[in-house]
C-alpha positions as CSV (number, residue, x, y, z in Angstrom):
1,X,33.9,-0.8,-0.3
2,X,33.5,2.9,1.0
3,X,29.5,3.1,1.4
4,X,27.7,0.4,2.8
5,X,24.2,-0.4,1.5
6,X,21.6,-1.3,4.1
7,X,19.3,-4.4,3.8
8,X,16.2,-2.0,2.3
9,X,18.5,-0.8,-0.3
10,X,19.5,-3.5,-1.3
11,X,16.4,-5.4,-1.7
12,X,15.6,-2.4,-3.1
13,X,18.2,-2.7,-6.0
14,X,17.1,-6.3,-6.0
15,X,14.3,-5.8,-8.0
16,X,15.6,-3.6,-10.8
17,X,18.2,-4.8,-13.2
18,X,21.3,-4.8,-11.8
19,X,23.8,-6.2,-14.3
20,X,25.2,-2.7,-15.3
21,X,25.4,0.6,-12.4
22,X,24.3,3.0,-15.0
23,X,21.0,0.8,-15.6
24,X,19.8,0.4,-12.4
25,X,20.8,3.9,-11.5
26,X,18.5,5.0,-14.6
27,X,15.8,2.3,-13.3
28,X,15.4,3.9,-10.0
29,X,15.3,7.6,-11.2
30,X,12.7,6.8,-13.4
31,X,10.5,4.9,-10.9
32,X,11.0,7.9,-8.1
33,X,8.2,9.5,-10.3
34,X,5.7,6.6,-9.4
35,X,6.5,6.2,-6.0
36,X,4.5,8.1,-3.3
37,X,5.6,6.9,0.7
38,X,8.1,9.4,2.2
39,X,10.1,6.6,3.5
40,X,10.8,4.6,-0.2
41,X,11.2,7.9,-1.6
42,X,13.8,8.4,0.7
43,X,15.4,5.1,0.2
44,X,15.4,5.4,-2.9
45,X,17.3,8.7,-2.9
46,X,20.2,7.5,-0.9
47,X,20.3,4.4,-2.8
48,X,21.1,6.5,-5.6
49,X,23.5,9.1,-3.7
50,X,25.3,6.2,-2.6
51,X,25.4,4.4,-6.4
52,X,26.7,7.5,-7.8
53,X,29.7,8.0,-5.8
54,X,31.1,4.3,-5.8
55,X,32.6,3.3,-8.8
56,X,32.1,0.5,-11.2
57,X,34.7,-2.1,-10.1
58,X,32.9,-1.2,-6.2
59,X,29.5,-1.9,-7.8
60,X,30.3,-5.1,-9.3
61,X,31.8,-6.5,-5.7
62,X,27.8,-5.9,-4.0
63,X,26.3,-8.6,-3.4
64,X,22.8,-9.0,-4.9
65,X,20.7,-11.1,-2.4
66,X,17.0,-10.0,-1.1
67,X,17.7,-10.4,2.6
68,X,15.0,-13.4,3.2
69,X,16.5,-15.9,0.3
70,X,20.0,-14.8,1.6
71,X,19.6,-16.2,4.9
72,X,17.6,-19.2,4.2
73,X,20.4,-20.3,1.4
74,X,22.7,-20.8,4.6
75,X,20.0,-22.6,6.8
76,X,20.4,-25.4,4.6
């Protein structure tokens, strides 16, 4: 995969639907409206810089794990 999500955005995308790129690209446009902190503004914005330029077969190869759950899966 060309871009590489970091572990914010992709707890990030975690909590939106993320069965379809165009949904949770819409999902996270909409929320940027809500959302106030600089920093998760600007998460936000890359996550959705990065979304748009990868392309649907790249988006379906991401792996959809909040970091903590992901880690502790492998623990056992």
């Amino acid at each position: 995969m060309k871009e590489i999500f970091t572990v914010p955005e992709i707890n990030l995308m975690c909590i939106f639907d993320t069965n379809s790129k165009e949904t949770l690209l819409s999902d996270l446009k909409l929320c940027l409206k809500d959302v106030y902190e600089p920093e998760m503004i600007e998460i936000i914005k890359t996550t959705i810089k990065k979304l748009e330029k990868i392309t649907d077969e790249e988006f379906s190869e991401i792996g959809f794990f909040i970091a903590d759950s992901f880690y502790d899966f492998y623990e056992e």
